[in-house]
N, C-alpha and C positions, 0 to 999 in steps of 0.2 A: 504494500500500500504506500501511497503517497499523503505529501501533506503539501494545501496551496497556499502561500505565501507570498501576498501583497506590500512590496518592500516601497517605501515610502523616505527617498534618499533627500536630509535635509541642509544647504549649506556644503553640496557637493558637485563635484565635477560628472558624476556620474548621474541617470536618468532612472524615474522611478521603473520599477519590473514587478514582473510575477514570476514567481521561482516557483517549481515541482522537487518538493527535497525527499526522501524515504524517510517513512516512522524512524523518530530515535535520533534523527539529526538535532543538533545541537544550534544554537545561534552562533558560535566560532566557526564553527562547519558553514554556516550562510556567509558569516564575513569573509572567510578563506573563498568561498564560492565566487561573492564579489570584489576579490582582491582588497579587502581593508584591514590595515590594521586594527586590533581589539583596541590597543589605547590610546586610538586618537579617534574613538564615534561614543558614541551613548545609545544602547538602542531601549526602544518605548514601544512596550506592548498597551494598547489602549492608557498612556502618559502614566506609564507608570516605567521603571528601570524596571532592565530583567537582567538575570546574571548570563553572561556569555555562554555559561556552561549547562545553562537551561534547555529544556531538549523544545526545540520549536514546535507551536501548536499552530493550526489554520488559522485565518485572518490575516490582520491590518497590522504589519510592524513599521516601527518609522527607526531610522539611523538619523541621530544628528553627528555631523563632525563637528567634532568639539577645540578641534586644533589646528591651527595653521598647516595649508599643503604645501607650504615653497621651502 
């Protein structure tokens, strides 16, 4: 099984998506997916933080970058 993932990129270079990830994938596992580093984004499951090593559920996540890219 899959899980759908409406990624909501804030304060970025990159452009919102919809990810297909497999049960059990982690929100590190999404950031690796789209090339970011864990300690330069804040990600927000319905504004609330979630820990990196949370295992992603369906819906609406939003990435803010929280750090300078240059």
């Amino acid at each position: 099984m899959s899980v759908t993932i409406n990624v909501e990129m804030i304060n970025s270079e990159l452009s919102n998506r919809q990810l297909k990830v497999p049960d059990g994938t982690t929100y590190e596992n999404v950031l690796d997916i789209l090339g970011m580093n864990q300690e330069t984004v804040l990600i927000l499951k319905e504004k609330q933080a979630v820990p990196v090593d949370g295992i992603a559920v369906p819906g609406n996540l939003t990435i803010m970058c929280i750090a300078s890219q240059g």
